[in-house]
LODREN-71553 format. One record per residue (C-alpha): residue in one letter; z, x, y. Coordinates in steps of 0.02 Angstrom, whole numbers. Layout:
N
{pt "A"; {Z; X; Y}}
...
REM end
This chain:
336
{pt "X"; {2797; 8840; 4054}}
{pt "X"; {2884; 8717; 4166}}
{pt "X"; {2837; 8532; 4177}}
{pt "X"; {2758; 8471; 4316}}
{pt "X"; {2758; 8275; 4416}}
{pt "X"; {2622; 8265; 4548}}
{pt "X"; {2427; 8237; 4595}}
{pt "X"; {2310; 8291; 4732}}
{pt "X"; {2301; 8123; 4795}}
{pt "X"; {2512; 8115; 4834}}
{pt "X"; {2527; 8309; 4859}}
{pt "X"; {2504; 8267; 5084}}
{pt "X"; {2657; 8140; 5076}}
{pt "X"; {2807; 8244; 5132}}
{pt "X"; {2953; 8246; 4982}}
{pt "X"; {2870; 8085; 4904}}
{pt "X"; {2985; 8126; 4763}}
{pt "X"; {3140; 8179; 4847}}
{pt "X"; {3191; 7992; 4932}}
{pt "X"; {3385; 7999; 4912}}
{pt "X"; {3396; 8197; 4947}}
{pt "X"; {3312; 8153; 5106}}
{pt "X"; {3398; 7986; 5155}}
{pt "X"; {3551; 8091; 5121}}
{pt "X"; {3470; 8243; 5234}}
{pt "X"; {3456; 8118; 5378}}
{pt "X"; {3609; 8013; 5364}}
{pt "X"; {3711; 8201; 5370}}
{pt "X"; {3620; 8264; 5510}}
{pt "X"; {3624; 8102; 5609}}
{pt "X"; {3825; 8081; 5589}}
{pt "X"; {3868; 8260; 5605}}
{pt "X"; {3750; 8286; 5761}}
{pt "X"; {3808; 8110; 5862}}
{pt "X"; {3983; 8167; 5842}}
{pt "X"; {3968; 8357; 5837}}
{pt "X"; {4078; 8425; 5719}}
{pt "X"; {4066; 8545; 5590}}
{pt "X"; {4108; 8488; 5373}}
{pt "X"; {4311; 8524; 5339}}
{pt "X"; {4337; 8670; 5234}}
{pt "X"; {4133; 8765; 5236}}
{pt "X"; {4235; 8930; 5206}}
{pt "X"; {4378; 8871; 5086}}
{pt "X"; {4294; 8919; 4925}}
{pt "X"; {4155; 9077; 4929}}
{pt "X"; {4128; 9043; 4751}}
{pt "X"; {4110; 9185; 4590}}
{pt "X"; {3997; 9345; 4637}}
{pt "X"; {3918; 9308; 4456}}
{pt "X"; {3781; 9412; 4493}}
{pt "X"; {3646; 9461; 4616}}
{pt "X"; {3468; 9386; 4632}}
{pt "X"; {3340; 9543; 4602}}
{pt "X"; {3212; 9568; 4744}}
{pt "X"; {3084; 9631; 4650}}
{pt "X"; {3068; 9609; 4453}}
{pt "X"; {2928; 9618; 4304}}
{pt "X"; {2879; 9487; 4203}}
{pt "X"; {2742; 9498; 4057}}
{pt "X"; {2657; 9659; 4156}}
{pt "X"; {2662; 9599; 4325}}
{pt "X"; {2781; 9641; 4464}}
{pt "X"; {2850; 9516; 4560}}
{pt "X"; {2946; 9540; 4762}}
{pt "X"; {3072; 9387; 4807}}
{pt "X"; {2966; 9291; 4939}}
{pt "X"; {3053; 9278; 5128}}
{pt "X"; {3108; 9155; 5245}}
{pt "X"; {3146; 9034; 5082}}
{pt "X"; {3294; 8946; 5115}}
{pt "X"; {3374; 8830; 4942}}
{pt "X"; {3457; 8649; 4939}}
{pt "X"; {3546; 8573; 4794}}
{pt "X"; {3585; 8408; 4793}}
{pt "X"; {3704; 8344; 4684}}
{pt "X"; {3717; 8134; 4635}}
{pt "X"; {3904; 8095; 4579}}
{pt "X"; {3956; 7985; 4454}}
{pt "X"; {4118; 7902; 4513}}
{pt "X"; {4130; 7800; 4659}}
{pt "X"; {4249; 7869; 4786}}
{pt "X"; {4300; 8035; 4871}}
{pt "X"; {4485; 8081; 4812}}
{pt "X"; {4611; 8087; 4945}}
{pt "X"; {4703; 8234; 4868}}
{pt "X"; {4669; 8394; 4881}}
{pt "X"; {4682; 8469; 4697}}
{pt "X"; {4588; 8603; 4588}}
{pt "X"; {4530; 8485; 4439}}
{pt "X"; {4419; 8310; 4458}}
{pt "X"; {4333; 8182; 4345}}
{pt "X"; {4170; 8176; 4447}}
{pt "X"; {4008; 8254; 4341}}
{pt "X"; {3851; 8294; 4423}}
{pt "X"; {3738; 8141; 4355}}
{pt "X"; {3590; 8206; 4458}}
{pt "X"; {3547; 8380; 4518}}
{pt "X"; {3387; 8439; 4630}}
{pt "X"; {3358; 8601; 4702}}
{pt "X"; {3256; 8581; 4851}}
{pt "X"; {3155; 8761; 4898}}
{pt "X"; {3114; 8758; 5080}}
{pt "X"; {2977; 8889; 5104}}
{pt "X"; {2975; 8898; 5287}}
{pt "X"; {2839; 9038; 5294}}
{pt "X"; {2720; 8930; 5190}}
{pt "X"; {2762; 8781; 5284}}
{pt "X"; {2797; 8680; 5098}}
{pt "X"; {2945; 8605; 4994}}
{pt "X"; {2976; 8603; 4804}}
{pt "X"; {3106; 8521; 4701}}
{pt "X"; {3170; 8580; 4524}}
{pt "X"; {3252; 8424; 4446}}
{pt "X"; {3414; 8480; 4349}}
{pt "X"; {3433; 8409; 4172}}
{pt "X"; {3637; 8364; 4186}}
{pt "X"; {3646; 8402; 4008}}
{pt "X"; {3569; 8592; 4034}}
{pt "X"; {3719; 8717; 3963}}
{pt "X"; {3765; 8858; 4060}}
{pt "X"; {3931; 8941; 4126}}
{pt "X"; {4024; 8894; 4248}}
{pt "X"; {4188; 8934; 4345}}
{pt "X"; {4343; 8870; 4299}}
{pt "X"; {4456; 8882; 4450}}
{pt "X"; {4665; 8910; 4438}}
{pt "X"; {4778; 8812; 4545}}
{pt "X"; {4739; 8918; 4702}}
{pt "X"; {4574; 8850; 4676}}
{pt "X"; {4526; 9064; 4639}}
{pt "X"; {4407; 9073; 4479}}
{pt "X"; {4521; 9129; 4330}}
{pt "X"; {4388; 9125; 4187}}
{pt "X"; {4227; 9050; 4160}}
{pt "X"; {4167; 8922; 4016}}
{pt "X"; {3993; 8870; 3951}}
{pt "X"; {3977; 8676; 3975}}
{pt "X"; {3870; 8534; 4011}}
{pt "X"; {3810; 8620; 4189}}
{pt "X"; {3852; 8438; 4264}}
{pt "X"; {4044; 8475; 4227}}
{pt "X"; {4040; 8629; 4351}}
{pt "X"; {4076; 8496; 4483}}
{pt "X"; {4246; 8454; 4395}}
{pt "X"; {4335; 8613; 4442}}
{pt "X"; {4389; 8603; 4603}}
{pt "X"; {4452; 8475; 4742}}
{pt "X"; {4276; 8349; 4721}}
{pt "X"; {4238; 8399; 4873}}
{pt "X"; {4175; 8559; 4962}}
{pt "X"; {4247; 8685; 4817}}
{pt "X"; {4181; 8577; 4669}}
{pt "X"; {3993; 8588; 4756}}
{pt "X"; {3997; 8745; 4780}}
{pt "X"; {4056; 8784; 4595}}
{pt "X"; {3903; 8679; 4535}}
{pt "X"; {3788; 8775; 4648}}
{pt "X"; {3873; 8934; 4574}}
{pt "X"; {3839; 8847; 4411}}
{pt "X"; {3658; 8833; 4454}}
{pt "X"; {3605; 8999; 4500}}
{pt "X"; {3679; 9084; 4358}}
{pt "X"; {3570; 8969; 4264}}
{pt "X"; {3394; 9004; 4369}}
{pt "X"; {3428; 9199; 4367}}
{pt "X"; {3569; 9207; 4494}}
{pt "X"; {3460; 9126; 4626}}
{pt "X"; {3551; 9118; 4789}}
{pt "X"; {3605; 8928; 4847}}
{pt "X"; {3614; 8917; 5035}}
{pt "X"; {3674; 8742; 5048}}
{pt "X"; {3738; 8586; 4971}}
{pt "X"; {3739; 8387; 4979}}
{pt "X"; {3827; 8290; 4878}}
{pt "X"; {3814; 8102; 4868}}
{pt "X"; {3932; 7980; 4759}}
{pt "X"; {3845; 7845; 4677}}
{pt "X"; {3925; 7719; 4798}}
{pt "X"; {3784; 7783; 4901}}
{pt "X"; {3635; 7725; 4780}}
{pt "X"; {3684; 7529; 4786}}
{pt "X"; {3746; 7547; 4975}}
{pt "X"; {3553; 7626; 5033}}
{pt "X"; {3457; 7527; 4902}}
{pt "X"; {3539; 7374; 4980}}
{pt "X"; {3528; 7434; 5173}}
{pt "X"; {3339; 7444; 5143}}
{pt "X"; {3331; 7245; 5066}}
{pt "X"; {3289; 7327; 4895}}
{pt "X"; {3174; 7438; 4796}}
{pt "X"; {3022; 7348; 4691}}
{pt "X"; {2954; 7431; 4529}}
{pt "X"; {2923; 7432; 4371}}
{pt "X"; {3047; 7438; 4219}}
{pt "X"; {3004; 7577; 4115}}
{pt "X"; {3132; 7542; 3961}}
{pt "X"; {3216; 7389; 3874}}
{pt "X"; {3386; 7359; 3949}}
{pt "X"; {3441; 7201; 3841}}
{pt "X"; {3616; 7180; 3824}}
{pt "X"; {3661; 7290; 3950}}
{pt "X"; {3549; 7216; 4113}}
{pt "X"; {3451; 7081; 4061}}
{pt "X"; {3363; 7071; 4218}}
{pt "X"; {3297; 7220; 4199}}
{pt "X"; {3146; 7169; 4084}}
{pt "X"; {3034; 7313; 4009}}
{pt "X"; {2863; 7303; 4094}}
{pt "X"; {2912; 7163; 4223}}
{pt "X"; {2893; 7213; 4416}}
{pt "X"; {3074; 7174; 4479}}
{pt "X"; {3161; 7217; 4664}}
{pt "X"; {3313; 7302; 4622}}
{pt "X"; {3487; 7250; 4717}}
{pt "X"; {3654; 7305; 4718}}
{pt "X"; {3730; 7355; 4545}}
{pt "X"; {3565; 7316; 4470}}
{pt "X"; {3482; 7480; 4566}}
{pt "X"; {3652; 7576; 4507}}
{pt "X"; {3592; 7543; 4316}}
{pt "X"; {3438; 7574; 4331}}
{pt "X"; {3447; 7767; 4385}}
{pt "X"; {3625; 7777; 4300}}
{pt "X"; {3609; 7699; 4111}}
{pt "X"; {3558; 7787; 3975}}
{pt "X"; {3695; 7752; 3808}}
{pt "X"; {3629; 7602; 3738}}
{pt "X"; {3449; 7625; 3770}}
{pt "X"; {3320; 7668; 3633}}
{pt "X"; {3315; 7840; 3704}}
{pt "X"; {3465; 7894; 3756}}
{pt "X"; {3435; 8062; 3822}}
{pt "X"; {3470; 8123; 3998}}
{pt "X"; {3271; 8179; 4007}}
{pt "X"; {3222; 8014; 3990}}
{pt "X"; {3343; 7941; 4111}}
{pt "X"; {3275; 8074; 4245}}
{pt "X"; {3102; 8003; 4220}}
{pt "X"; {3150; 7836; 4287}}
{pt "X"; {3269; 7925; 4430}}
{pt "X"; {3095; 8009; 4493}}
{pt "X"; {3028; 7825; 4482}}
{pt "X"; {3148; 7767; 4591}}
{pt "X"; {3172; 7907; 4702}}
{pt "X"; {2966; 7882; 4735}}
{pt "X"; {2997; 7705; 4753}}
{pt "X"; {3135; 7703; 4856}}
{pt "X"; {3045; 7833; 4976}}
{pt "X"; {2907; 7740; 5002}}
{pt "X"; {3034; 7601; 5060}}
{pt "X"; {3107; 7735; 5185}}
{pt "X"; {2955; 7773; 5234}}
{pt "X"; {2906; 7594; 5291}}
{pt "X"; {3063; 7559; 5377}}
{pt "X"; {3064; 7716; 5487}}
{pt "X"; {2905; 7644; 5560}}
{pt "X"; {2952; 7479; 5571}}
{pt "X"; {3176; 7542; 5649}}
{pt "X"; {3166; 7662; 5785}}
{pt "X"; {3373; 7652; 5754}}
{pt "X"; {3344; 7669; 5543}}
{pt "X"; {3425; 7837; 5570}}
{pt "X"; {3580; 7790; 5656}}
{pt "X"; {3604; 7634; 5562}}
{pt "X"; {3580; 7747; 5409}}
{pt "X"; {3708; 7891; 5445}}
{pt "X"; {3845; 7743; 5479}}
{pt "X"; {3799; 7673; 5299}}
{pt "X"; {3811; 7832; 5203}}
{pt "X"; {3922; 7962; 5302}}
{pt "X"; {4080; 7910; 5197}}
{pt "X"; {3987; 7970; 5037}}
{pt "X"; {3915; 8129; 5087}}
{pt "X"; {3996; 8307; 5071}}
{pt "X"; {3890; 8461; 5141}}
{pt "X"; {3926; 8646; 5193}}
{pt "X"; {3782; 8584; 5323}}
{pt "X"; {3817; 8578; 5518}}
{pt "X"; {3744; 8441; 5610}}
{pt "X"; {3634; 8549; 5691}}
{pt "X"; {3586; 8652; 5558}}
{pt "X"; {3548; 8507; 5446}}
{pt "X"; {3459; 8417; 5578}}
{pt "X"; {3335; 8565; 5601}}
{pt "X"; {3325; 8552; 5420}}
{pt "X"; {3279; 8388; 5408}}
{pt "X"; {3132; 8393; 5561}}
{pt "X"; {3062; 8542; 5488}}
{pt "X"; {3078; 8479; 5294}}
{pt "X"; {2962; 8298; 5363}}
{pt "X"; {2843; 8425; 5432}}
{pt "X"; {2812; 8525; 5287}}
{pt "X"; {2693; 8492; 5144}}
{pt "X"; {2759; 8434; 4978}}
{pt "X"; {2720; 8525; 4820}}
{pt "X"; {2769; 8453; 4679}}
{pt "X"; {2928; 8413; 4572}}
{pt "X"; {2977; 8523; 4414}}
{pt "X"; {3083; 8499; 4261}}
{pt "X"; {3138; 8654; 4169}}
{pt "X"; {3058; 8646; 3973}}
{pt "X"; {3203; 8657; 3818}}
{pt "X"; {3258; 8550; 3676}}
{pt "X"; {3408; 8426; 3649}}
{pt "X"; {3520; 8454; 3558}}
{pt "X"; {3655; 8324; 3495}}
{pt "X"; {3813; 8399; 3507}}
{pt "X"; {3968; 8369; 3408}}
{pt "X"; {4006; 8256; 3560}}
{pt "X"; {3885; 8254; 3695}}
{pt "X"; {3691; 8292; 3695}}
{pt "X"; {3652; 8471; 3755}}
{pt "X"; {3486; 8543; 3827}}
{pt "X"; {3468; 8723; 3800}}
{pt "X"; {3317; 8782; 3927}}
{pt "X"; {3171; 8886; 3855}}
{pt "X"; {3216; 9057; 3929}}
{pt "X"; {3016; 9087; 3979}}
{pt "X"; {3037; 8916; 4064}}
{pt "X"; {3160; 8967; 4181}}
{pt "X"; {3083; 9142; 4223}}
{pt "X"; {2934; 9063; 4255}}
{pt "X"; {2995; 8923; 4352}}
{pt "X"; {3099; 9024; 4475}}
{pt "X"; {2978; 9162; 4503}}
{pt "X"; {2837; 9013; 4535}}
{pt "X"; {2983; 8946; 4671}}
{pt "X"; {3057; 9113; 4753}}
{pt "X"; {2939; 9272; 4701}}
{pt "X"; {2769; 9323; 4736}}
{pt "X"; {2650; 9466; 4660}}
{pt "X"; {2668; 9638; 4729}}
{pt "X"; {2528; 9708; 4801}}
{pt "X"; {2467; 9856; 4739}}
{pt "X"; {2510; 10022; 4839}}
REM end
């Protein structure tokens, strides 16, 4: 069984969980629409074939057909803190955060499937021509660096991520650096909650179980810290990057009523940290459509960590994951 975050009483707030992906979602389509043009490269890399997505499948005596008009979204949150100016086939920027929005347009209704960075799977590893020449089992959030950190490293990671969720098809990608984290946070005037873990030594004014407003680098460690901490693990730094995502929402929430120009303003902030495959008018029906939709809930693939010989590693129950994505794309077969 998969994990889930959410209660009836939040389940009528659109993507209450899903703050950055959507600030992100809106800065994109804001930019690319104003000035019309389309992201540099969409078509450079097609990715791996690694496999096709089955449309229609059993599972424990049932028979499942893959659901229409669902359209998927991963969003990826980098760890360094610029876009490199060279085009190459090998980076140093990891995939910190990952969330696979599923937009089920039929149903009207979103879903996100947080990504634990430290999930193995395979992944591509591209030659010098940027073609795939092999493939390696890794930390999934490595998948982003192979590749030129920028349109062929996403779509490696999304490659990455559906041949871990049963070869699910990814339509589209965002990726945000974490420059983007302390410039939003910031742009807002800050992001109050509560500190969920004891950051002494390394923040001190983050104080466990004191209500702070977060600012500038302060935000950045909050959602990006986790060696140091009594529990070090990825899965419990994701618990406090939902916390702040939620928080950070409801901040974007209150501005948009309050800025008629938050939009505008916000795609001037954030457009030099974005990559997407996303047109501006594609992503801008997106996003209308997406803040119209009811939101589900948020998931978290179940496993175990493992500590590695030099990283931790989360190996993903295998029911978990059949579960999970036949819960997100599939839906019974009726009987005939």
């Amino acid at each position: 069984m998969s994990k889930v975050y959410s209660s009836q009483e939040k389940r009528s707030k659109n993507l209450r969980y899903a703050a950055v992906i959507l600030a992100a979602v809106f800065a994109v389509s804001a930019i690319l629409l104003f000035v019309n043009i389309w992201e540099k490269h969409r078509n450079e890399f097609a990715g791996n074939d690694s496999g096709t997505v089955s449309t229609d499948l059993e599972y424990k005596g049932k028979e499942y057909r893959l659901r229409e008009d669902v359209q998927t979204v991963l969003v990826l949150g980098l760890d360094k803190f610029e876009m490199p100016d060279v085009e190459s086939y090998n980076n140093d920027k990891q995939s910190d955060f990952m969330m696979l929005l599923v937009v089920d347009h039929g149903n009207e209704s979103v879903t996100a499937l947080h990504i634990n960075r430290d999930t193995i799977a395979e992944m591509n590893i591209l030659g010098v021509a940027g073609d795939v020449v092999g493939t390696v089992e890794k930390q999934i959030a490595l998948a982003h660096t192979y590749g030129n950190g920028k349109e062929m490293s996403c779509r490696n990671a999304a490659d990455a991520v559906s041949g871990l969720l049963m070869n699910v098809e990814i339509d589209h990608y965002v990726s945000v650096t974490m420059d983007a984290v302390s410039v939003y946070n910031d742009f807002l005037g800050g992001v109050e909650l509560t500190v969920l873990d004891d950051f002494s030594g390394i923040d001190d004014t983050l104080v466990e179980g004191e209500t702070v407003t977060l600012l500038g680098e302060h935000a950045l460690n909050y959602v990006r810290t986790r060696y140091g901490l009594d529990d070090s693990t990825n899965s419990r730094r994701m618990v406090r990057q939902r916390q702040y995502i939620e928080a950070l929402y409801e901040k974007t929430l209150a501005t948009l009523e309050n800025d008629d120009d938050f939009i505008v303003k916000a795609a001037s902030k954030l457009a030099d940290y974005i990559v997407s495959d996303y047109t501006g008018t594609g992503l801008q029906t997106l996003a209308e459509k997406i803040m119209g939709y009811q939101f589900v809930e948020i998931r978290e693939l179940e496993g175990r960590n493992v500590r590695g010989d030099e990283h931790m590693e989360f190996y993903p129950d295998e029911d978990s994951v059949k579960e999970t994505v036949i819960n997100l794309l599939y839906e019974l077969k009726e009987a005939e």
